[in-house]
KELUMBA-876396 format. One record per atom (N, C-alpha, C): atom name; x, y, z. Coordinates in nm, 3 decimals. Layout:
N
{CA {X Y Z}};
...
# end
This chain:
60
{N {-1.470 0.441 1.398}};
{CA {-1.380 0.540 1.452}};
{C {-1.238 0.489 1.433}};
{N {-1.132 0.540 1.393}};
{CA {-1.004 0.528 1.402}};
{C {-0.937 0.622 1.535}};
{N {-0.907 0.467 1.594}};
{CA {-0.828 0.532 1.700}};
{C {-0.860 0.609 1.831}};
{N {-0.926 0.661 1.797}};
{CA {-1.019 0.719 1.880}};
{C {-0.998 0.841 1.888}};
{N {-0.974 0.869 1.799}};
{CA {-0.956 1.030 1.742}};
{C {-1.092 1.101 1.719}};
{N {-1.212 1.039 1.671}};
{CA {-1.346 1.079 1.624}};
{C {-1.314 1.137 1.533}};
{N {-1.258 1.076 1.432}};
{CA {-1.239 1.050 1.300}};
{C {-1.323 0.930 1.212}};
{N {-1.425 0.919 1.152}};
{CA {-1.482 0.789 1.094}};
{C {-1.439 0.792 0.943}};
{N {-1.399 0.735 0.878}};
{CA {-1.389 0.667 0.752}};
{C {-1.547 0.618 0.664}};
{N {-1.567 0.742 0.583}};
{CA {-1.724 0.710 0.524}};
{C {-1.671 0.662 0.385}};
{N {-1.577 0.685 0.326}};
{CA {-1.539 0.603 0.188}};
{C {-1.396 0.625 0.178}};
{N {-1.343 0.500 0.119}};
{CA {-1.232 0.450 0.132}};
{C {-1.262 0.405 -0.048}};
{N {-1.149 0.414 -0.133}};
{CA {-1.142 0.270 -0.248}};
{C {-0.958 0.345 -0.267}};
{N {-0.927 0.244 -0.398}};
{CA {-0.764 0.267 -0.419}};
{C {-0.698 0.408 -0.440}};
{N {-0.791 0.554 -0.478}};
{CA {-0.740 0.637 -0.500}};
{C {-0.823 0.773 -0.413}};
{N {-0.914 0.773 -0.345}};
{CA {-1.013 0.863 -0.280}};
{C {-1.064 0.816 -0.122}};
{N {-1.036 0.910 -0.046}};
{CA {-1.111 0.872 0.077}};
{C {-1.144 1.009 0.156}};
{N {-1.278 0.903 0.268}};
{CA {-1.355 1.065 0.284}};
{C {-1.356 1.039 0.430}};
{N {-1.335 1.116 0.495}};
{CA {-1.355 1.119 0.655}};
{C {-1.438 1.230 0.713}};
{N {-1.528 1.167 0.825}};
{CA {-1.592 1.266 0.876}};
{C {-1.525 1.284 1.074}};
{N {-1.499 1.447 1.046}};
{CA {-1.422 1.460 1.176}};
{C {-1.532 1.634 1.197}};
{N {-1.576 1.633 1.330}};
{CA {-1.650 1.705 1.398}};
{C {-1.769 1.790 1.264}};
{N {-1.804 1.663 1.268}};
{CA {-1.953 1.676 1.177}};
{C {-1.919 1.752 1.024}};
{N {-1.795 1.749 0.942}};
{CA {-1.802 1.760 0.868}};
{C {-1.702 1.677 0.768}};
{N {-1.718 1.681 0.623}};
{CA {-1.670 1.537 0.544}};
{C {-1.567 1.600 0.455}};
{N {-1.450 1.529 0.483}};
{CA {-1.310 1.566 0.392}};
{C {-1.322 1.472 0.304}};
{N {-1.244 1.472 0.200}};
{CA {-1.214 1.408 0.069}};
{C {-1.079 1.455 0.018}};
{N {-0.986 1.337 0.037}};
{CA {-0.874 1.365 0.009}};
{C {-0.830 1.236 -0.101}};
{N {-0.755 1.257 -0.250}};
{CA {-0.711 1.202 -0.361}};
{C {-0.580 1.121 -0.234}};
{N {-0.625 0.980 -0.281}};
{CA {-0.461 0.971 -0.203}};
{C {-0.348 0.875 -0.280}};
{N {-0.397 0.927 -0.441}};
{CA {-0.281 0.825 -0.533}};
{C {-0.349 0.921 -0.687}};
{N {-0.276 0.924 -0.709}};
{CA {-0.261 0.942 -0.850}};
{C {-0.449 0.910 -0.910}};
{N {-0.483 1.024 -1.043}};
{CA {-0.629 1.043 -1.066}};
{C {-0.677 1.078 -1.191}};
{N {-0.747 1.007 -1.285}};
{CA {-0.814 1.069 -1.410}};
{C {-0.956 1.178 -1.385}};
{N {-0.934 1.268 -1.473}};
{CA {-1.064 1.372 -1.473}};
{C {-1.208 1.248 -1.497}};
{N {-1.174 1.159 -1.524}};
{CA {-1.310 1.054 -1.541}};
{C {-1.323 0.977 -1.420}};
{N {-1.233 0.926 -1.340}};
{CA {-1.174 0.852 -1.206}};
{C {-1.245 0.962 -1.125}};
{N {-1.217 1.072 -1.120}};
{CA {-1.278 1.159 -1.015}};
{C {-1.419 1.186 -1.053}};
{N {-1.463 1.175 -1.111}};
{CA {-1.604 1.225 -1.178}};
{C {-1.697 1.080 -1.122}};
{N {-1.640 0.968 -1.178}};
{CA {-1.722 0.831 -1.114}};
{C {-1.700 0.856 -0.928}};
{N {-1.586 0.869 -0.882}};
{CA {-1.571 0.883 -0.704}};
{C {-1.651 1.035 -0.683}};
{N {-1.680 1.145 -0.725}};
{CA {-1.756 1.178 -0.686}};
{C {-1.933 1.205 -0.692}};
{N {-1.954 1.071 -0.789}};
{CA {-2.050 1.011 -0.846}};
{C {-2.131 0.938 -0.756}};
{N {-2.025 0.808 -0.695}};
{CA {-2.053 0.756 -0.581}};
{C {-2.083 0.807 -0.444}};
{N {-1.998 0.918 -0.431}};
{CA {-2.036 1.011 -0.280}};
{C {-2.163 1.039 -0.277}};
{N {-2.160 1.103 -0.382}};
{CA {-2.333 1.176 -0.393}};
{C {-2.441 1.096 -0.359}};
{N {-2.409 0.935 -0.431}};
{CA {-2.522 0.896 -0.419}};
{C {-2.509 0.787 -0.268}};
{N {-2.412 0.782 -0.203}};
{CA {-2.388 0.740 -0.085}};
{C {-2.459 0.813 -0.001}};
{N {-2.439 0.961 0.019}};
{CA {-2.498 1.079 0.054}};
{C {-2.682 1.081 0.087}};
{N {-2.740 1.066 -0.053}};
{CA {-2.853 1.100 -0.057}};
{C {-2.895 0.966 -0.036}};
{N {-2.820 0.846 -0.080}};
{CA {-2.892 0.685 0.022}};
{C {-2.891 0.726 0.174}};
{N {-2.801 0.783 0.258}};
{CA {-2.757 0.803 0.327}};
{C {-2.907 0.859 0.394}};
{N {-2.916 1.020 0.369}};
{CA {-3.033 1.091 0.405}};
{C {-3.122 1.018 0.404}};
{N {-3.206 0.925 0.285}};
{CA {-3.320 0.939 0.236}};
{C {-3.352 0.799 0.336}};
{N {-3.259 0.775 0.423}};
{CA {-3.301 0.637 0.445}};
{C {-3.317 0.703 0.611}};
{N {-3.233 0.848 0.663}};
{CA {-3.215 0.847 0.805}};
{C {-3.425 0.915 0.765}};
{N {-3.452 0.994 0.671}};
{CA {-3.532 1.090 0.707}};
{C {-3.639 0.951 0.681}};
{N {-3.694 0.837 0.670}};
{CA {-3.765 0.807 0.646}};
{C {-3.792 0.683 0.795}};
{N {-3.648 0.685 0.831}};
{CA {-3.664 0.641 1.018}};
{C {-3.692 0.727 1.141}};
{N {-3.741 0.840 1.067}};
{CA {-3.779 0.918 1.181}};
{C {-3.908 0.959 1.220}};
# end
């Protein structure tokens, strides 16, 4: 949590970051970006995402 806003920080790197604020996930460019740069960062979400799921649905 930052701050205590209930704001969490789910990905962060030098040019992309994603926050989740009342159950849903922003993605904001926050520097300068290649059409290939964005294609790998939203490469990684995805599969952050579905690690993400595949690991809550298999603890339940």
């Amino acid at each position: 949590m930052v701050n205590g806003t209930g704001i969490y920080n789910l990905y962060v790197d030098r040019q992309f970051a994603e926050n989740k604020f009342l159950g849903h996930v922003f993605g904001f460019p926050i520097a300068p970006f290649t059409k290939q740069e964005f294609e790998n960062y939203a490469n990684k979400s995805i599969q952050m995402k579905k690690n993400f799921f595949y690991r809550s649905k298999c603890h339940i």
